[in-house]
PyMOL Python script that loads the backbone (N, CA, C, O; Angstrom):
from pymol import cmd

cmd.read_pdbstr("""\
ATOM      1  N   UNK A   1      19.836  21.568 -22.477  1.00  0.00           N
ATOM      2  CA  UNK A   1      18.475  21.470 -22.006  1.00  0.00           C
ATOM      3  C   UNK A   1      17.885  20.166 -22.521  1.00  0.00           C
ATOM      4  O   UNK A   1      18.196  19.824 -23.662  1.00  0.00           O
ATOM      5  N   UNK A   2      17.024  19.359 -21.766  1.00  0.00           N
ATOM      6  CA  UNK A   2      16.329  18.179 -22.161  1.00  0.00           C
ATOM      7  C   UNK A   2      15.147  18.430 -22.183  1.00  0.00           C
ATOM      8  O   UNK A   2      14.780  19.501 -21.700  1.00  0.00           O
ATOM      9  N   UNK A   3      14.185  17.523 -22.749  1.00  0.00           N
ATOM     10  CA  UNK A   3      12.989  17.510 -23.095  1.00  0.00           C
ATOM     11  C   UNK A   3      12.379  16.614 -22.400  1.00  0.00           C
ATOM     12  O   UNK A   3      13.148  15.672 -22.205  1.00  0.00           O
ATOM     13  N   UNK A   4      10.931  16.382 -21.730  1.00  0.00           N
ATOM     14  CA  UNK A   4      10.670  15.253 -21.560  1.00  0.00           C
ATOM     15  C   UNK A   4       9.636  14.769 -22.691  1.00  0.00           C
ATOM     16  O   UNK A   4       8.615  15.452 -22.770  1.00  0.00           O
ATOM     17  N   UNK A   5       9.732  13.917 -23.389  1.00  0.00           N
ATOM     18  CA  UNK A   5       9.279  13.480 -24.904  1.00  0.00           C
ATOM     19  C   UNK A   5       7.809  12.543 -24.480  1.00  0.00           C
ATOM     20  O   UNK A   5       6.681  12.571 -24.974  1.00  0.00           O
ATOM     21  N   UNK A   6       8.487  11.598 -23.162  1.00  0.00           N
ATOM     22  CA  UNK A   6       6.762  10.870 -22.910  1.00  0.00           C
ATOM     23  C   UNK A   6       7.176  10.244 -21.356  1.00  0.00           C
ATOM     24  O   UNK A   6       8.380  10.129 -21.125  1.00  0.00           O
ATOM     25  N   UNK A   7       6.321   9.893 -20.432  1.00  0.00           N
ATOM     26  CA  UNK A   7       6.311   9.887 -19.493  1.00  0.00           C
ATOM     27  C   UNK A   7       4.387   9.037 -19.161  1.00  0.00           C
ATOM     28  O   UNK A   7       3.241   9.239 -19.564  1.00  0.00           O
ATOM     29  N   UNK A   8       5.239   7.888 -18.014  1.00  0.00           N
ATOM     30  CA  UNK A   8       3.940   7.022 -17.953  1.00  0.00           C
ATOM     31  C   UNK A   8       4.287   6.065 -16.853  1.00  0.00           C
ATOM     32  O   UNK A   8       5.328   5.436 -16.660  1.00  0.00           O
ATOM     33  N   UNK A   9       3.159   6.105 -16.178  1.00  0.00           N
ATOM     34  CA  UNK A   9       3.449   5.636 -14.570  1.00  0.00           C
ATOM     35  C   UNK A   9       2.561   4.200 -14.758  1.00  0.00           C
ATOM     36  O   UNK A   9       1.790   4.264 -15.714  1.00  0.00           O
ATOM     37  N   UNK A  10       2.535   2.964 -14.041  1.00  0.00           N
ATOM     38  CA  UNK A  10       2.316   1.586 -14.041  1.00  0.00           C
ATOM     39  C   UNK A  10       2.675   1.103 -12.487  1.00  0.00           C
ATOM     40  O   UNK A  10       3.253   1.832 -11.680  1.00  0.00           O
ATOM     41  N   UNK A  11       2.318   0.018 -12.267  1.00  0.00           N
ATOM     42  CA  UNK A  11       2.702  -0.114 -10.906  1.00  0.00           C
ATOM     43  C   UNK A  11       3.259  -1.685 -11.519  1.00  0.00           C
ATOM     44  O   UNK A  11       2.677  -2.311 -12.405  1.00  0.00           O
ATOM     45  N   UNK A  12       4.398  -2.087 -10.880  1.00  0.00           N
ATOM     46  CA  UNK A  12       5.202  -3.557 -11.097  1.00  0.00           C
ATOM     47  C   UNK A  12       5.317  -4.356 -10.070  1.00  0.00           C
ATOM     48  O   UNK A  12       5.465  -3.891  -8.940  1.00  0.00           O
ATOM     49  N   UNK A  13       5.293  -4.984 -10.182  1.00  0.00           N
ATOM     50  CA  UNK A  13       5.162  -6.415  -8.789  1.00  0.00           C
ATOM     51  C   UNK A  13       6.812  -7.051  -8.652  1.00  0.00           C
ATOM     52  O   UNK A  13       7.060  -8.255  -8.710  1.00  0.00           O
ATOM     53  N   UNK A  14       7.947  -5.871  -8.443  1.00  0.00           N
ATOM     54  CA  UNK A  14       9.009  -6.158  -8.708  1.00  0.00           C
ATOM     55  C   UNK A  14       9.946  -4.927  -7.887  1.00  0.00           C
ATOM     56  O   UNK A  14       9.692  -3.740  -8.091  1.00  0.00           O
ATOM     57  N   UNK A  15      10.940  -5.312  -7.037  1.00  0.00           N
ATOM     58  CA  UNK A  15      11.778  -4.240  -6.428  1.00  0.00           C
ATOM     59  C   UNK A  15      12.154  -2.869  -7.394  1.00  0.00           C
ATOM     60  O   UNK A  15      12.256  -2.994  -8.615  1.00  0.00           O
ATOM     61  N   UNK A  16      12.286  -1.974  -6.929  1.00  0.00           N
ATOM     62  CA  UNK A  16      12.454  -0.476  -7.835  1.00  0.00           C
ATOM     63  C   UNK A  16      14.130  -0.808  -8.305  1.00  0.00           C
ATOM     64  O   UNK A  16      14.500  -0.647  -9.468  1.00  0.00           O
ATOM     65  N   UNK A  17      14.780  -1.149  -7.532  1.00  0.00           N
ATOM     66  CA  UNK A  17      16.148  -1.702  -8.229  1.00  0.00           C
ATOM     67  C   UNK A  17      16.348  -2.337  -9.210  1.00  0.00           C
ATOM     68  O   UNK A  17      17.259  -2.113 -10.007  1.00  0.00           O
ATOM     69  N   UNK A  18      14.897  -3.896  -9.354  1.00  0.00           N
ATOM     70  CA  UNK A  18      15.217  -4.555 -10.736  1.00  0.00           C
ATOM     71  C   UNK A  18      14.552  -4.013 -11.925  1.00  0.00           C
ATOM     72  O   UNK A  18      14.830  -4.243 -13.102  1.00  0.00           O
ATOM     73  N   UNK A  19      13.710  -3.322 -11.487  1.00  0.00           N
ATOM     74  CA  UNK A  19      12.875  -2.935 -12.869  1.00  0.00           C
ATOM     75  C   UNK A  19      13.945  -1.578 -13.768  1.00  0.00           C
ATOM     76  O   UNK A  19      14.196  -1.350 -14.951  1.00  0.00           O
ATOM     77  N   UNK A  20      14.381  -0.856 -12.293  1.00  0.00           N
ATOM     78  CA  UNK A  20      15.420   0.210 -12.960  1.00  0.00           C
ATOM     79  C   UNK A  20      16.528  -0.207 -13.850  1.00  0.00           C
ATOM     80  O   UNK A  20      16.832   0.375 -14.892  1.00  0.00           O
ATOM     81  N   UNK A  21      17.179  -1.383 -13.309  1.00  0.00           N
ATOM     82  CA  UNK A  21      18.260  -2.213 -13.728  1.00  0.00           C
ATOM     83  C   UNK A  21      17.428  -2.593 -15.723  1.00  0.00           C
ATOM     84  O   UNK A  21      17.951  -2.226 -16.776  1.00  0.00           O
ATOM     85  N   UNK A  22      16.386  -3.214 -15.610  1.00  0.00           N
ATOM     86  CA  UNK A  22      16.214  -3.562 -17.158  1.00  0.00           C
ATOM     87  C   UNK A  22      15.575  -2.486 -17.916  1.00  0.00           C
ATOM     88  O   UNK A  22      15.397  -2.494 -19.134  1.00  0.00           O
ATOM     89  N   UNK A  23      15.243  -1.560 -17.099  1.00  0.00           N
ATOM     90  CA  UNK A  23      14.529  -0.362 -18.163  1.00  0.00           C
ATOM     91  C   UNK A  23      16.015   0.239 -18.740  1.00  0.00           C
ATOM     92  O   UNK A  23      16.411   0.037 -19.887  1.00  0.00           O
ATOM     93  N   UNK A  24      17.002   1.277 -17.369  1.00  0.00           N
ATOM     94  CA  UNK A  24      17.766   1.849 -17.709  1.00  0.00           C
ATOM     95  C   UNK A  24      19.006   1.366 -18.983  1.00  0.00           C
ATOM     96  O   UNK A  24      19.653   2.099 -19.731  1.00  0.00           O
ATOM     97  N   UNK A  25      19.006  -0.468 -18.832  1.00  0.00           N
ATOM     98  CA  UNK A  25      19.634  -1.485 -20.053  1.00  0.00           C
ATOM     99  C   UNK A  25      19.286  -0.491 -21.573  1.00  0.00           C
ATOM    100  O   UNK A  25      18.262  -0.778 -22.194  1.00  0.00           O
ATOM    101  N   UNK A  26      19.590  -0.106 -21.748  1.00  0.00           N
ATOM    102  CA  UNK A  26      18.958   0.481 -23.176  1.00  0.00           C
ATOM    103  C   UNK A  26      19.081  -0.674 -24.176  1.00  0.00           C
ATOM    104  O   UNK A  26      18.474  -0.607 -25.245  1.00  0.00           O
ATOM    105  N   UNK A  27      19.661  -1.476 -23.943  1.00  0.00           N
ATOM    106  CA  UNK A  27      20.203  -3.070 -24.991  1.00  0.00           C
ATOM    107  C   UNK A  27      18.760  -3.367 -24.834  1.00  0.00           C
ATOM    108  O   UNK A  27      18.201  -3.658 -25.891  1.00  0.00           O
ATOM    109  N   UNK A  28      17.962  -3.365 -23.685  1.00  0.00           N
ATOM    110  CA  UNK A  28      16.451  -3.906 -23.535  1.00  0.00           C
ATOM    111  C   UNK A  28      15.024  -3.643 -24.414  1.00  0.00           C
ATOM    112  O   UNK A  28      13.996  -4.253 -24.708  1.00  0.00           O
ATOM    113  N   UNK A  29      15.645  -2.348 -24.628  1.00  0.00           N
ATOM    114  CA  UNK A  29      14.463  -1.496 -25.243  1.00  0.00           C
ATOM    115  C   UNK A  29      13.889  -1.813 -25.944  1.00  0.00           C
ATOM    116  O   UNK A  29      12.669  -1.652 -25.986  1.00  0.00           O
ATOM    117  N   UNK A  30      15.032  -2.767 -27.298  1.00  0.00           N
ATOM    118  CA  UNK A  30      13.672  -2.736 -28.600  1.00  0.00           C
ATOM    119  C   UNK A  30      12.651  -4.335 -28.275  1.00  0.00           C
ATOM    120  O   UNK A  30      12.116  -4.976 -29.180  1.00  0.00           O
ATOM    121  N   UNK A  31      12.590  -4.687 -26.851  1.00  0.00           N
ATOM    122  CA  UNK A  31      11.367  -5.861 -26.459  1.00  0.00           C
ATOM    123  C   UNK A  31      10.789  -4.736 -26.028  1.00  0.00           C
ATOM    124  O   UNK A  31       9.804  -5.239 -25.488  1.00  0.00           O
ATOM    125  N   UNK A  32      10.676  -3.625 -25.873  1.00  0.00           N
ATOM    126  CA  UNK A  32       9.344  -3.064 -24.856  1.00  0.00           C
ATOM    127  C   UNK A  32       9.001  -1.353 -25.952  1.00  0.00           C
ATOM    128  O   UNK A  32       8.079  -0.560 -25.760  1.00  0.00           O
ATOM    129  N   UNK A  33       9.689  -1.296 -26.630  1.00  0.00           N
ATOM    130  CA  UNK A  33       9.540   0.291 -27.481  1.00  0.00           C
ATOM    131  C   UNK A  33       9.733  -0.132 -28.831  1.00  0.00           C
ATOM    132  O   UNK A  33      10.731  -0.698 -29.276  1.00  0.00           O
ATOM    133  N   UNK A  34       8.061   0.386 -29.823  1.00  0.00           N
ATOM    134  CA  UNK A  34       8.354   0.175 -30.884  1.00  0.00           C
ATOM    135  C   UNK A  34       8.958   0.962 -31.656  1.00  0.00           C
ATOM    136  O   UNK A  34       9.261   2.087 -31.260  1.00  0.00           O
ATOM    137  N   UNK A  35       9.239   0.564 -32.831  1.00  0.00           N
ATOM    138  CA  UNK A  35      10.185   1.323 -33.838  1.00  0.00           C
ATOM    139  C   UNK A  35      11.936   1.039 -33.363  1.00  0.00           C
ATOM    140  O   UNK A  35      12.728   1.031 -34.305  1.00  0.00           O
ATOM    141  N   UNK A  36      12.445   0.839 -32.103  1.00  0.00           N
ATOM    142  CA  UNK A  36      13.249   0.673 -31.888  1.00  0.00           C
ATOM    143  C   UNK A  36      14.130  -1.095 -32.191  1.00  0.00           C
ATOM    144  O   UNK A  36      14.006  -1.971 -31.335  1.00  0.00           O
ATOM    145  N   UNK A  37      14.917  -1.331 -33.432  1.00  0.00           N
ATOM    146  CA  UNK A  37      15.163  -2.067 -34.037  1.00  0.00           C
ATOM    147  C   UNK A  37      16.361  -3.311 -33.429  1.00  0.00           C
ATOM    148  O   UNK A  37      16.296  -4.517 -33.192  1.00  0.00           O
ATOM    149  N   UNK A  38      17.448  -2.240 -33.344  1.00  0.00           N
ATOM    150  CA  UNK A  38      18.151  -2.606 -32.392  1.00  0.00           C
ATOM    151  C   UNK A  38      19.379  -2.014 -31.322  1.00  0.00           C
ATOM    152  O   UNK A  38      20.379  -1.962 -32.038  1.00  0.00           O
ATOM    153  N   UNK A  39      19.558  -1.794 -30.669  1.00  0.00           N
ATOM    154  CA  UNK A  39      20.925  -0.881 -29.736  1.00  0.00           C
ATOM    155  C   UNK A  39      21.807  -1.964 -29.291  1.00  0.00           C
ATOM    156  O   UNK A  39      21.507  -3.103 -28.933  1.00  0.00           O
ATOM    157  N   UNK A  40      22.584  -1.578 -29.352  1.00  0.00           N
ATOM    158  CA  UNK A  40      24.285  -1.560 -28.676  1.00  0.00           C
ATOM    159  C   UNK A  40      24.964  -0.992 -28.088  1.00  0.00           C
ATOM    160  O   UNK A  40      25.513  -0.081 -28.708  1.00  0.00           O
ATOM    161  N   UNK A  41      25.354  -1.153 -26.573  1.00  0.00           N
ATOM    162  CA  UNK A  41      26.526  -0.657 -25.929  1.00  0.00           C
ATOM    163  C   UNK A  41      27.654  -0.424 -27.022  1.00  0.00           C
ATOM    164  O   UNK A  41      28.126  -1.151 -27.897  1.00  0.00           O
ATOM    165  N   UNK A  42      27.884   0.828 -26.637  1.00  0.00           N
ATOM    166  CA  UNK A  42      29.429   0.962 -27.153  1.00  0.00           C
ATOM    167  C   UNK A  42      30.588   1.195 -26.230  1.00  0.00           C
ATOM    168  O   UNK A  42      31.616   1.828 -26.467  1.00  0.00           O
ATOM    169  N   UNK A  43      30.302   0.689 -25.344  1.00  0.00           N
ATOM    170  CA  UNK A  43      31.552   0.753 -24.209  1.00  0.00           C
ATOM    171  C   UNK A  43      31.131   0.336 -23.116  1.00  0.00           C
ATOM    172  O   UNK A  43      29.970   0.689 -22.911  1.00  0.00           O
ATOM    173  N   UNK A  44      31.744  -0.492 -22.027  1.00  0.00           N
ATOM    174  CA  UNK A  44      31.683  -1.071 -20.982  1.00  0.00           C
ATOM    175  C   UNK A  44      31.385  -0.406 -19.765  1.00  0.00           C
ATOM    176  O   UNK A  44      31.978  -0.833 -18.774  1.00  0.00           O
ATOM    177  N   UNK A  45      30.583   0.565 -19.611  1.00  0.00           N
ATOM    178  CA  UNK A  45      30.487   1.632 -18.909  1.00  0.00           C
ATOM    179  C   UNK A  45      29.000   1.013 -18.050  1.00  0.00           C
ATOM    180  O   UNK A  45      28.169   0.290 -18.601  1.00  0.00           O
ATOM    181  N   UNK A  46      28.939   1.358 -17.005  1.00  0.00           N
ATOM    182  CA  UNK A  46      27.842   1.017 -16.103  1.00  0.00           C
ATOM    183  C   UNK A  46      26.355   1.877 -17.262  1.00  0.00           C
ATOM    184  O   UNK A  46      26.385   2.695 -18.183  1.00  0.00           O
ATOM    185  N   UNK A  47      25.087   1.018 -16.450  1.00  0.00           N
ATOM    186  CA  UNK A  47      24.004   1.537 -17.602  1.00  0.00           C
ATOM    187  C   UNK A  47      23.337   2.755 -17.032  1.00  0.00           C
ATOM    188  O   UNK A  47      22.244   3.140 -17.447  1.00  0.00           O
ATOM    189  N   UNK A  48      23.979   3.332 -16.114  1.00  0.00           N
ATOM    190  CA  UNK A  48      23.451   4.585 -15.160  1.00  0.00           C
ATOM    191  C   UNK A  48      24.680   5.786 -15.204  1.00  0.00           C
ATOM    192  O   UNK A  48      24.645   6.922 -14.731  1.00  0.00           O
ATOM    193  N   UNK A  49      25.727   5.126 -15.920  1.00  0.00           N
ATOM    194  CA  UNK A  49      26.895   6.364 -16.121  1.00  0.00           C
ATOM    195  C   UNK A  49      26.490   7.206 -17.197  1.00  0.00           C
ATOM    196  O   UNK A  49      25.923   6.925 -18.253  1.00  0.00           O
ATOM    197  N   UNK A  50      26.984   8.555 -16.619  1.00  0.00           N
ATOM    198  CA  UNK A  50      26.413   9.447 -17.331  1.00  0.00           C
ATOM    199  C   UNK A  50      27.651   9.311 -18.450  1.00  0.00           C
ATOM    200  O   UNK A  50      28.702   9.328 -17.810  1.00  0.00           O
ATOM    201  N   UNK A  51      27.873   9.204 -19.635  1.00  0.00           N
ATOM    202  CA  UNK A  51      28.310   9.165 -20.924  1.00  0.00           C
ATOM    203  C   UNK A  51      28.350   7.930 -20.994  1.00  0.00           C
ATOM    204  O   UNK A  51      29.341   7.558 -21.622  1.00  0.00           O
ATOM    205  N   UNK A  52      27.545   6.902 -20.535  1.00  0.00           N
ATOM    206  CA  UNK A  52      27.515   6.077 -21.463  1.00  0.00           C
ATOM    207  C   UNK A  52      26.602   5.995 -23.028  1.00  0.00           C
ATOM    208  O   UNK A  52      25.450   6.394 -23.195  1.00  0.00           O
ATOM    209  N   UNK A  53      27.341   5.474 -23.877  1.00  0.00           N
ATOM    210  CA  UNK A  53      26.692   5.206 -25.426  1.00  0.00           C
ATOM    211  C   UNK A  53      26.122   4.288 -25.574  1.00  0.00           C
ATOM    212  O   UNK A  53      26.065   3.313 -24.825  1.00  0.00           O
ATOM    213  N   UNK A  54      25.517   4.490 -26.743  1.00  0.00           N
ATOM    214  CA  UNK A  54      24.562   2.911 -27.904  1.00  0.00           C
ATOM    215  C   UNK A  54      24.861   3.732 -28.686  1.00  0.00           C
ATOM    216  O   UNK A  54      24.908   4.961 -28.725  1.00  0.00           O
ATOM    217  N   UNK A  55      25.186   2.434 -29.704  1.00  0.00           N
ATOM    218  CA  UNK A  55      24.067   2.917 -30.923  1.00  0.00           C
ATOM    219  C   UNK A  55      22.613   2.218 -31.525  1.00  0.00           C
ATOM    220  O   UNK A  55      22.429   1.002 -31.492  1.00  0.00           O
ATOM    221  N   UNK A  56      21.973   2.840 -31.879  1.00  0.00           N
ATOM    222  CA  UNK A  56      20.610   2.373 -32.148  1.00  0.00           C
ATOM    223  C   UNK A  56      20.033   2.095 -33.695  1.00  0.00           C
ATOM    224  O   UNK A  56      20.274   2.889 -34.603  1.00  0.00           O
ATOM    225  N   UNK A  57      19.390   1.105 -33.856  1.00  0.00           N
ATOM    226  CA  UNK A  57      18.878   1.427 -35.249  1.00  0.00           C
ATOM    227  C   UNK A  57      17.606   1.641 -35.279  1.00  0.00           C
ATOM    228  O   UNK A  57      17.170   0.950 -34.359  1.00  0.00           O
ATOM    229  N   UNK A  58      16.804   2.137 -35.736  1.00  0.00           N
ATOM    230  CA  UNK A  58      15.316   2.821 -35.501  1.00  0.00           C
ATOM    231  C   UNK A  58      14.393   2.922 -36.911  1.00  0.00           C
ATOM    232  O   UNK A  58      14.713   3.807 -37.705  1.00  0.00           O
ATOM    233  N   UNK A  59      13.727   2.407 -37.107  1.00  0.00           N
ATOM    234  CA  UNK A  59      12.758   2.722 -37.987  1.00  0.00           C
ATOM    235  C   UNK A  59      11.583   3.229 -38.060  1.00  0.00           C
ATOM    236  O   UNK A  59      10.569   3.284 -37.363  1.00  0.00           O
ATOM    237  N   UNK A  60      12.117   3.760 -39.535  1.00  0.00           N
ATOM    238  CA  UNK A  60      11.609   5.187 -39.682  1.00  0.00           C
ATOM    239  C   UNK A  60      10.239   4.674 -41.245  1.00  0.00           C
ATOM    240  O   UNK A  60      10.170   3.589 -41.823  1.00  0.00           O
ATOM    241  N   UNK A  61       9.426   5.863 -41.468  1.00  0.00           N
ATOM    242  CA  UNK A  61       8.420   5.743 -42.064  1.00  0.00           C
ATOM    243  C   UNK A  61       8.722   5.278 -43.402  1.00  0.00           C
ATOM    244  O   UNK A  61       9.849   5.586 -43.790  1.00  0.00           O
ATOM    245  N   UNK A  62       7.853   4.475 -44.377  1.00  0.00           N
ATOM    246  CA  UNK A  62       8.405   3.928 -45.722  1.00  0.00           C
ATOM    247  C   UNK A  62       9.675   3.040 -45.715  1.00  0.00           C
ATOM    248  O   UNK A  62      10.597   2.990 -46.529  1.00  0.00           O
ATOM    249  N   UNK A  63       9.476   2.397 -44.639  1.00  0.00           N
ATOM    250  CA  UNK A  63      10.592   1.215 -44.433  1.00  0.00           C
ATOM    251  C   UNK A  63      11.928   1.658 -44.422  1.00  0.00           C
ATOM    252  O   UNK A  63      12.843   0.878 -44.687  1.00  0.00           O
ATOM    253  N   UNK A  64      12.162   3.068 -44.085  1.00  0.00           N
ATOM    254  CA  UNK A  64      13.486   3.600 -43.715  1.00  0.00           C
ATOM    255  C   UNK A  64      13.987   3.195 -42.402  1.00  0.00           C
ATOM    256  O   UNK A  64      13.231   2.861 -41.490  1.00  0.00           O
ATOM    257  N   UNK A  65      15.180   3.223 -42.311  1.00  0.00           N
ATOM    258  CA  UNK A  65      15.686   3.131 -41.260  1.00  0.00           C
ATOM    259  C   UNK A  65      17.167   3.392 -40.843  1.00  0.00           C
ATOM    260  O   UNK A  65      18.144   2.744 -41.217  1.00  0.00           O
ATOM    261  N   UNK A  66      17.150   4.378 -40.065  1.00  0.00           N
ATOM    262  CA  UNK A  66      18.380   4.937 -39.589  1.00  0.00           C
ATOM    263  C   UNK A  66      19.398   4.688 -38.161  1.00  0.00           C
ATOM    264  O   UNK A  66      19.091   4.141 -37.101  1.00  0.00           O
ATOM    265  N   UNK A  67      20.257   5.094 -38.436  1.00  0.00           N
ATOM    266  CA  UNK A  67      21.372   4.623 -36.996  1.00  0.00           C
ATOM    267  C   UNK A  67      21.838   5.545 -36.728  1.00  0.00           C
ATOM    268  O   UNK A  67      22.723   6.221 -37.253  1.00  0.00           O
ATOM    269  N   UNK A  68      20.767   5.723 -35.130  1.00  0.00           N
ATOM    270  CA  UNK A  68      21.361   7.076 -34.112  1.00  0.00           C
ATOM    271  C   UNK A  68      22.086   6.472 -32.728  1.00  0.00           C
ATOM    272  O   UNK A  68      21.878   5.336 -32.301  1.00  0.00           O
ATOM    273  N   UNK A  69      23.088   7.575 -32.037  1.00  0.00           N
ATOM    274  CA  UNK A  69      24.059   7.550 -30.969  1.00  0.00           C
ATOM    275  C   UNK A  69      23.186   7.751 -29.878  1.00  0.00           C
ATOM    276  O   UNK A  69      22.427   8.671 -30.179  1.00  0.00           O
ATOM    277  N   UNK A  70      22.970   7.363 -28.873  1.00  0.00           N
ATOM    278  CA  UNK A  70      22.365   7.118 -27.444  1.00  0.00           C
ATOM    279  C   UNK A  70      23.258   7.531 -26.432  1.00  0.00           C
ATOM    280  O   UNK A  70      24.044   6.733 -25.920  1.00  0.00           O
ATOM    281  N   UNK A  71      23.169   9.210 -25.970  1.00  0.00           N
ATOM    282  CA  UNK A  71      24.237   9.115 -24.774  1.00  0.00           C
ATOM    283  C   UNK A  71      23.587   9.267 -23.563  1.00  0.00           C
ATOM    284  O   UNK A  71      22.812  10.224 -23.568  1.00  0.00           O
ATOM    285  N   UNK A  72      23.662   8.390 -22.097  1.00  0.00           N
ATOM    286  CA  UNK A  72      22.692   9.041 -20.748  1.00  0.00           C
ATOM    287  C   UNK A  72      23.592  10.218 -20.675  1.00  0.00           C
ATOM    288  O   UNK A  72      24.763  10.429 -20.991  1.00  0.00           O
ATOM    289  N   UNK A  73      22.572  10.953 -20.114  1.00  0.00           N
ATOM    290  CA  UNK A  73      23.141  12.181 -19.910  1.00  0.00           C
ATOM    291  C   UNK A  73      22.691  12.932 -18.283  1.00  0.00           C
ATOM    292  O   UNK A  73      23.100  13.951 -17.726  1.00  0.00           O
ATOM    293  N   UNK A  74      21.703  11.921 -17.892  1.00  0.00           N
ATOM    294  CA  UNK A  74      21.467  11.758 -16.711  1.00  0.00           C
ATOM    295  C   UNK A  74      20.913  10.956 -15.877  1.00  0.00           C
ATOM    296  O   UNK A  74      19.815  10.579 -16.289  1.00  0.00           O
ATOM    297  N   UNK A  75      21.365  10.307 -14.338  1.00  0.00           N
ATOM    298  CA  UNK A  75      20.797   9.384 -14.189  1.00  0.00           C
ATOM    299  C   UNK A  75      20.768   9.089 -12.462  1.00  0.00           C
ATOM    300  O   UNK A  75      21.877   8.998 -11.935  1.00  0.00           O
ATOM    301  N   UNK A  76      19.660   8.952 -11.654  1.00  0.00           N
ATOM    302  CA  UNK A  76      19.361   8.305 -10.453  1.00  0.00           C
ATOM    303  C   UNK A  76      18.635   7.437 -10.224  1.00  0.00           C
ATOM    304  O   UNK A  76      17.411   7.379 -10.336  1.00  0.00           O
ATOM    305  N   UNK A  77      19.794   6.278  -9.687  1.00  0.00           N
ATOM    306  CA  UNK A  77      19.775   4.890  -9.468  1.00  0.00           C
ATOM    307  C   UNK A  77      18.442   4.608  -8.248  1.00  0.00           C
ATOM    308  O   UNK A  77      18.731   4.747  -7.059  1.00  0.00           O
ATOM    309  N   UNK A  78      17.418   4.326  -8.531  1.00  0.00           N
ATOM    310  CA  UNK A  78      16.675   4.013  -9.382  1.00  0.00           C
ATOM    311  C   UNK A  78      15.378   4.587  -9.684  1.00  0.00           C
ATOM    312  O   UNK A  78      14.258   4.125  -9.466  1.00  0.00           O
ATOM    313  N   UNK A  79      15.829   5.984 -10.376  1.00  0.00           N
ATOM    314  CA  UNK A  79      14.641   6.377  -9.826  1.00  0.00           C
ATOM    315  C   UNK A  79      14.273   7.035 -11.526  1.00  0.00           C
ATOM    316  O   UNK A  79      13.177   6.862 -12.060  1.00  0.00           O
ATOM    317  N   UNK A  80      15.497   7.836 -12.218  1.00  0.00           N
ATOM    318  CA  UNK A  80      15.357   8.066 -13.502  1.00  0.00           C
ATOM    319  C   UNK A  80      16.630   7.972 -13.920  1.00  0.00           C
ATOM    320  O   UNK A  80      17.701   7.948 -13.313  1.00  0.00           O
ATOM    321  N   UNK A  81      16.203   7.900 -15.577  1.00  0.00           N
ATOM    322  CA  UNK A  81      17.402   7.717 -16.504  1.00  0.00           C
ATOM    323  C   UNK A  81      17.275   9.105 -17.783  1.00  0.00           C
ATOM    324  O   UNK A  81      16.185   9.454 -18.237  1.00  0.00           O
ATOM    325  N   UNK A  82      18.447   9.667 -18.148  1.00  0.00           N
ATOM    326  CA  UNK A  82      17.838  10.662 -19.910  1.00  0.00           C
ATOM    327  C   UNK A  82      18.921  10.054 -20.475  1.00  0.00           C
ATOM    328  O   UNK A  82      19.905   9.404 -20.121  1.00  0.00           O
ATOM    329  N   UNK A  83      18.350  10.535 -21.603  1.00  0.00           N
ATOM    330  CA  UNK A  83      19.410  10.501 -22.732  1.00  0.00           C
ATOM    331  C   UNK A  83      19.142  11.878 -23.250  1.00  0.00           C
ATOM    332  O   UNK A  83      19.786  12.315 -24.204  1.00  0.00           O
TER     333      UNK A  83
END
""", "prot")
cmd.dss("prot")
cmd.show_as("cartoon", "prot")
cmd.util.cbc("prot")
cmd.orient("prot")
């Protein structure tokens, strides 16, 4: 079962293909989501395949910071992405 954690609509001056293409990038994330430090592909896998990985580093409160696994676990091109 998934959660939806946050959810937020914007309008972009940009085809639904390219914006899907750099959101679904999870390598993209930590320019647009804070706390998110840094991610990595861990395998050459398209960014809409469902098992593809990262790993992530994320910081956490009192200057902690931890390294979690990123798997999609679901995904339509271009419309949504989960992990």
């Amino acid at each position: 079962m998934y959660y939806l954690l946050s959810s937020r609509s914007i309008d972009i001056a940009a085809p639904a293909e390219a914006v899907f293409a750099y959101a679904a990038n999870l390598e993209n994330f930590p320019n647009w989501f804070p706390g998110a430090l840094s991610i990595q592909a861990m395998d050459s896998a398209e960014v809409d395949e469902i098992g593809k990985t990262y790993s992530e580093i994320v910081a956490l409160p009192f200057g902690r910071r931890v390294k979690v696994t990123i798997r999609v676990e679901e995904a339509e091109r271009p419309v949504h992405i989960a992990t």
